[in-house]
C-alpha positions in Angstrom: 1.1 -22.4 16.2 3.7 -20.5 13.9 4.2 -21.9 10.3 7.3 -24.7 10.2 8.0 -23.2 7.2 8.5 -19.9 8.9 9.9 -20.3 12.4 9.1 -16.8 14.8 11.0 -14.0 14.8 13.7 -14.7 12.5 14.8 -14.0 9.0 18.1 -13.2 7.4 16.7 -9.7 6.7 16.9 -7.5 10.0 16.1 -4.3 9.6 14.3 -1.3 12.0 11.6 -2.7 10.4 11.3 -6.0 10.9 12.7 -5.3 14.6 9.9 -2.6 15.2 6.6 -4.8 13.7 8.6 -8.2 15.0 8.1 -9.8 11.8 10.5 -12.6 10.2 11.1 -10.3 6.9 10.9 -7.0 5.9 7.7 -7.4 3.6 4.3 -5.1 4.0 1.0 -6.0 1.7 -0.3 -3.4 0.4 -3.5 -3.0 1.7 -5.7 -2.9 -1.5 -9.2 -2.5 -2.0 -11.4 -5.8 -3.1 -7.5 -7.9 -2.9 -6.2 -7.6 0.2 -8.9 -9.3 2.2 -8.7 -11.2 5.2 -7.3 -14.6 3.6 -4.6 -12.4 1.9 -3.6 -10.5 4.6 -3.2 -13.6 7.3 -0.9 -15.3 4.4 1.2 -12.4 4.2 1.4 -12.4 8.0 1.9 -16.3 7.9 4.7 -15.8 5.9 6.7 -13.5 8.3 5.7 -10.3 6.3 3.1 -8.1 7.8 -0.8 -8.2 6.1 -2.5 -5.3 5.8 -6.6 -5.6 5.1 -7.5 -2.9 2.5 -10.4 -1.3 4.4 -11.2 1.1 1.3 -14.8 1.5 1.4 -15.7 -1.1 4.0 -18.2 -0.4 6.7 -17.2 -1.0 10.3 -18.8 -4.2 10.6 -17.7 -4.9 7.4 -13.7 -4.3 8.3 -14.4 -6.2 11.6 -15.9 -9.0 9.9 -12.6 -9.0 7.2 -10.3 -8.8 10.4 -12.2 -11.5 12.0 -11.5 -13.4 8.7 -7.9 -12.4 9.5 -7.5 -13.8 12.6 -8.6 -16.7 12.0 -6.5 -17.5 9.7 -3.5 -16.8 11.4 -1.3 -19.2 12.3 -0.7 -17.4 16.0 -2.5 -15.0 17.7 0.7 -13.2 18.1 1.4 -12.6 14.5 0.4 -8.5 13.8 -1.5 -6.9 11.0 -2.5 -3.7 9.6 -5.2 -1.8 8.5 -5.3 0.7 4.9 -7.7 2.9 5.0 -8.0 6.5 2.8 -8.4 9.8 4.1 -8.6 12.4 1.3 -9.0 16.2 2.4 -12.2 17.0 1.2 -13.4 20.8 0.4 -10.8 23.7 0.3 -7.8 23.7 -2.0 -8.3 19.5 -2.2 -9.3 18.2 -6.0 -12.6 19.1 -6.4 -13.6 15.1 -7.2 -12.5 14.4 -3.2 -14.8 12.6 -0.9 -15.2 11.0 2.0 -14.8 7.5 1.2 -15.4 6.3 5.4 -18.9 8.4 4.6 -19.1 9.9 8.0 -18.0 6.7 9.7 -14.3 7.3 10.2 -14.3 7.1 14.0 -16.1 3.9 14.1 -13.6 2.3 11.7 -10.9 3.3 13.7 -12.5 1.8 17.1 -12.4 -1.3 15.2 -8.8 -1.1 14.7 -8.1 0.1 17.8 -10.6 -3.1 19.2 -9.0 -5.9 17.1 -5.6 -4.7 17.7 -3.9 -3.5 14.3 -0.3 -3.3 14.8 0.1 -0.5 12.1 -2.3 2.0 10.6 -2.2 3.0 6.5 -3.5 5.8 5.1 -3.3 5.5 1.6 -4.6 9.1 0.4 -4.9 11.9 2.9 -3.0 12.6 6.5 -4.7 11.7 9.6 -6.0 14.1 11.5 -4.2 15.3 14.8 -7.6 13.8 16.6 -6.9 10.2 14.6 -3.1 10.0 15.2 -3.6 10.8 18.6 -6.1 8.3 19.0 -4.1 5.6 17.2 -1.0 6.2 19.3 -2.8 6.1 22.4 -3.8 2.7 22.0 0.1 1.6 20.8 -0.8 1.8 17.0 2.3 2.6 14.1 0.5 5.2 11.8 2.5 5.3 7.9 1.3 7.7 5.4 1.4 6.8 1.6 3.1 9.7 -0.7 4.6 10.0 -4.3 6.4 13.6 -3.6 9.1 14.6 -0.6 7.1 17.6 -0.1 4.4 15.4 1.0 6.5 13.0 3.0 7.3 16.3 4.9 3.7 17.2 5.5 2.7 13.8 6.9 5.9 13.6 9.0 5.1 16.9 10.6 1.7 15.8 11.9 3.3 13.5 14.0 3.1 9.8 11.5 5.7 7.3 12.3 6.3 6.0 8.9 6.0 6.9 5.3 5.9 4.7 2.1 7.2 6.2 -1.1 5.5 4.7 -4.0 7.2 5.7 -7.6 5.3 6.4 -10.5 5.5 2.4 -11.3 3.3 1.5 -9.1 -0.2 0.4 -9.6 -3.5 2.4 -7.9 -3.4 5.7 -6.7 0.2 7.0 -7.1 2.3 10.5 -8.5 4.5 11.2 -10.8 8.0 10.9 -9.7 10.0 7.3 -10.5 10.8 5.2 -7.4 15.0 5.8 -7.8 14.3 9.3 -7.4 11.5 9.7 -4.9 13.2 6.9 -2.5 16.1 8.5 -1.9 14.6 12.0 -1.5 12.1 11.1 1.3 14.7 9.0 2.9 16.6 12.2 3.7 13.1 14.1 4.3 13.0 11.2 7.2 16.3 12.0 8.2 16.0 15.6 8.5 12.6 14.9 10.5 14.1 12.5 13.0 17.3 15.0 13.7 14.9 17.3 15.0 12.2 15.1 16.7 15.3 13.7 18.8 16.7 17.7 19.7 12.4 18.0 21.0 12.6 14.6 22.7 16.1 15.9 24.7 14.1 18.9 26.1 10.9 17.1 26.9 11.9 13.6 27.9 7.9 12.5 29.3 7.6 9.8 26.5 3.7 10.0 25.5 2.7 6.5 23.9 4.5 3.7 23.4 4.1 0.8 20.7 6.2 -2.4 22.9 9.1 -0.5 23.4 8.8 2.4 20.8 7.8 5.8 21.9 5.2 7.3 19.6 5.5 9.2 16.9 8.9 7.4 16.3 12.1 9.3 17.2 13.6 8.7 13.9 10.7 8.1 11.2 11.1 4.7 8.7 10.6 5.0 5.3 9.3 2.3 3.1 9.6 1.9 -0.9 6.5 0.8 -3.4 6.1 1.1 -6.8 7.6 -1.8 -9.1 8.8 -4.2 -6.7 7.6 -8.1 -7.2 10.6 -9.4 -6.7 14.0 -10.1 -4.6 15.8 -7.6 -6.8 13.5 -4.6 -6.0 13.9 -5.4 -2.3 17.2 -4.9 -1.9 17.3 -2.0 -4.5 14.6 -1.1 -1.9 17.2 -1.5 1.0 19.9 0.1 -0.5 18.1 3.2 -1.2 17.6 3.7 2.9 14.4 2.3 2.7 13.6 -0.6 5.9 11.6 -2.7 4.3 8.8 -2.8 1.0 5.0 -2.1 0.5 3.8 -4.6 -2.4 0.4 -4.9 -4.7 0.9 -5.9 -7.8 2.8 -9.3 -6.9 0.5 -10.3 -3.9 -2.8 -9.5 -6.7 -1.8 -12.7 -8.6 -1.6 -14.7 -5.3 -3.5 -17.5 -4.8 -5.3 -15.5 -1.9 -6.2 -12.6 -3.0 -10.4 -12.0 -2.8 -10.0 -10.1 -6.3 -11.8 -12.2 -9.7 -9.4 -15.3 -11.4 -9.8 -12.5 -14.2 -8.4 -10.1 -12.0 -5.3 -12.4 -11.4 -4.7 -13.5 -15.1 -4.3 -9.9 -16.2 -1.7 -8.8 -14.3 -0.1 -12.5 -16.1 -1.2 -11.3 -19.1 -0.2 -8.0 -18.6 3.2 -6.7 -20.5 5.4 -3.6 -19.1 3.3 -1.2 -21.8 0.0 -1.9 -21.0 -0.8 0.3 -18.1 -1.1 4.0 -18.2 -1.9 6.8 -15.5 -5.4 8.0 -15.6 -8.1 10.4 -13.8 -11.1 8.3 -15.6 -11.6 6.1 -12.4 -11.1 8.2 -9.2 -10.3 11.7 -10.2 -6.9 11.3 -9.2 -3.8 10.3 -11.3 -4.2 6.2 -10.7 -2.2 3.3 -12.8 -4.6 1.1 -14.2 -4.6 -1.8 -17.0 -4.9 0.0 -20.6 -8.6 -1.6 -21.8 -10.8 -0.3 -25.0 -12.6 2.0 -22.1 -10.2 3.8 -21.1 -8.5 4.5 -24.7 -12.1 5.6 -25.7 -11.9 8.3 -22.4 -8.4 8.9 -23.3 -8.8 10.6 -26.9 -11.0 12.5 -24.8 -9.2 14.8 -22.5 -10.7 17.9 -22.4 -14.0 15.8 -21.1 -12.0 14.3 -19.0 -10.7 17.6 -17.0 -14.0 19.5 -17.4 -15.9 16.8 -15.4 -13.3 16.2 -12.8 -13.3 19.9 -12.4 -16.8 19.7 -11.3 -16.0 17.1 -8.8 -17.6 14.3 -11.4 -15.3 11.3 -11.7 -15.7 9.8 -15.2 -16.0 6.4 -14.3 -18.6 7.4 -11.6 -20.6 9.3 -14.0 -20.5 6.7 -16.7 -21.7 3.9 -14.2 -24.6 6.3 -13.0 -25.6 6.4 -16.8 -25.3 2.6 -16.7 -28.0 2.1 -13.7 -30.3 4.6 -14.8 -31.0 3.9 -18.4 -30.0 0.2 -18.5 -27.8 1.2 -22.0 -24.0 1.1 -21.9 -23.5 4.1 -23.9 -20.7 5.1 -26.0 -18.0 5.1 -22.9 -18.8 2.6 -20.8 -18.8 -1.1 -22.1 -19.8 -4.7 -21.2 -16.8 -6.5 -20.5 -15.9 -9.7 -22.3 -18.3 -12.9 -22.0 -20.1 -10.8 -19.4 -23.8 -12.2 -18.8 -24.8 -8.6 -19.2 -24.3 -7.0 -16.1 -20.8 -6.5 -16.2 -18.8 -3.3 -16.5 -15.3 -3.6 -18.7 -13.7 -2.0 -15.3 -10.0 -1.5 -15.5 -7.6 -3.1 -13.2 -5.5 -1.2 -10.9 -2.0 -2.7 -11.7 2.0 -1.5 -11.5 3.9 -1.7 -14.7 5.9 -4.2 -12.7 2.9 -6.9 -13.8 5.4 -7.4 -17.1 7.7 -8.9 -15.1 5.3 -11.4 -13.3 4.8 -14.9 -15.2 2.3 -16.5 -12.5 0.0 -17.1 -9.9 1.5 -18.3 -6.6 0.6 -19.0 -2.9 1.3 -15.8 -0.6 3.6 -17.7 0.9 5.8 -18.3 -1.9 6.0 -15.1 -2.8 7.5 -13.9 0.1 10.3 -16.8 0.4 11.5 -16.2 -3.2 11.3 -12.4 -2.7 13.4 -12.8 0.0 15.9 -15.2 -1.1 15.7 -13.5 -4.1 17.2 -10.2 -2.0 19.4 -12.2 -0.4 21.7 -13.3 -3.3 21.6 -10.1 -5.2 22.8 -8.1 -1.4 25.6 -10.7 -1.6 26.3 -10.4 -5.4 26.5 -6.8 -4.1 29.6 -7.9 -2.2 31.4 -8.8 -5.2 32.1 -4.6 -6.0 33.9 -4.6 -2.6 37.2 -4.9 -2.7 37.9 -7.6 -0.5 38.9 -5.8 2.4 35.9 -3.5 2.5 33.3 -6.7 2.4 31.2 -7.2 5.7 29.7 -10.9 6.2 25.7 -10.8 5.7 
């Protein structure tokens, strides 16, 4: 049965968004690797937001086993989810430290998520393929595209997507280099432009392909989401009032009480003030916001090393850990981390500079109802500019 807390289908939020997913508010989980797990996810979902299992690196028993964990945890069998997966292009003009993180095994992991019924499909790095969109949409399945540039949101629209999220430069894990006031905007009216002319297509061939309930897929007019700095009611409705329909949040939801990341992981994004992340290659070999730790300041006075190695397709972090297993010995890079029992790697945490502005751990649950009631207030503080004539009732 649905949550008391939460009754079905109803928030005081309605946007396409919430309409589209049929969720109570307009509230997405990032889907993050070793956080978002199953627990996590069916919280979010619980809440009247929509979980989304971070299927980075997971085999496809492994993601069915996490959805599994989903399910049943959900308070109705009703309630949708999503999936996050990443799809980097690998070879050609892609960074050279690209690979393919499904390792060969990116049709069986979307079987399972065409099997268990996602409701929406992420790709966090990388568009889909014309062969996985297609497959996606056959089967009713909302495919959104991560991107930090309009010139991406562009590229993703134009292989047929339904939704992107633009994440600003604030936000934590892989992201780009544009702030979220900027980039928001700017791939709102990519969207825009991209729905015009899917509508003029759709009025000379009216033979609707797939649908997703109602929705014919790809989406007529394509929804934008915002991420990047948003933990609270504020940064929703800054999120709204940029054009986006709804939010994408990590950060927040990694000090919840669900997340499947360490108590460590939790207590530093507390501990965490707004100048201790930084943007770094070290980890990936692409520009991700991470927790500032002694590891990566050592890597950081060491840029060159950094560059040549990613150049050869070596990601730091990668190489360092391979030194690690081999020889036993830490090295001069890579460390043990604090009151480690000796097999423990100082990793840094993937975290938004938005972790200043978060003061605790709370339920899932909570997080949403205060980040919605937080939006709430400050839409109708909003209302307050109007002159009174020009003010429309929430």
């Amino acid at each position: 049965m649905a949550s008391s807390r939460f009754p079905a289908f109803s928030g005081p939020l309605t946007t396409p968004l919430t309409s589209l997913l049929r969720i109570q508010h307009p509230i997405v989980l990032a889907g993050m690797a070793r956080v978002s797990g199953g627990a996590l996810a069916a919280a979010v979902s619980n809440a009247g937001g929509l979980g989304v299992v971070g299927g980075l690196m997971l085999t496809p028993l492994q993601l069915r086993e996490t959805i599994t964990e989903l399910k049943t945890a959900l308070h109705s069998s009703d309630l949708p989810f999503g999936v996050d997966l990443a799809l980097p292009q690998v070879g050609g003009s892609a960074r050279a430290t690209n690979y393919d993180y499904t390792k060969g095994q990116l049709d069986a992991l979307i079987d399972v998520i065409v099997e268990e019924g996602a409701r929406l499909f992420v790709s966090a790095v990388g568009v889909p393929s014309a062969h996985v969109i297609e497959r996606l949409h056959s089967a009713g399945i909302l495919v959104m595209n991560m991107v930090g540039h309009p010139k991406h949101a562009a590229k993703a629209l134009a292989a047929g997507v339904d939704l992107v999220c633009a994440q600003g430069t604030e936000g934590g894990g892989h992201t780009g280099s544009l702030g979220g006031a900027v980039l928001i905007p700017a791939v709102v009216d990519v969207a825009l432009k991209v729905g015009a002319e899917r509508k003029r297509a759709t009025a000379v061939n009216t033979t609707a392909k797939m649908t997703n309930g109602n929705a014919q897929l790809p989406l007529q007019q394509p929804l934008v989401l915002a991420a990047g700095g948003i933990a609270d009611g504020r940064g929703l409705a800054a999120a709204l009032m940029h054009g986006a329909v709804g939010v994408w949040v990590g950060t927040r939801f990694v000090a919840s009480v669900e997340a499947s990341c360490s108590i460590a992981q939790k207590e530093a994004v507390v501990a965490s003030g707004f100048d201790d992340t930084a943007i770094t290659l070290v980890l990936s070999g692409r520009p991700l916001r991470a927790k500032l730790n002694d590891y990566l300041r050592r890597w950081h006075q060491k840029p060159e090393e950094i560059q040549k190695l990613c150049s050869q397709g070596i990601v730091p972090f990668e190489h360092d850990l391979e030194n690690f297993e081999r020889s036993g010995q830490a090295g001069e890079s890579l460390q043990l981390g604090e009151g480690s029992d000796g097999d423990e790697i100082d990793v840094p945490y993937p975290m938004g500079q938005v972790a200043g502005n978060i003061s605790k751990v709370q339920p899932a649950w909570e997080i949403v109802a205060e980040m919605v009631a937080g939006a709430v207030a400050a839409l109708r503080q909003g209302q307050e500019y109007l002159e009174p004539s020009s003010r429309s009732r929430l």
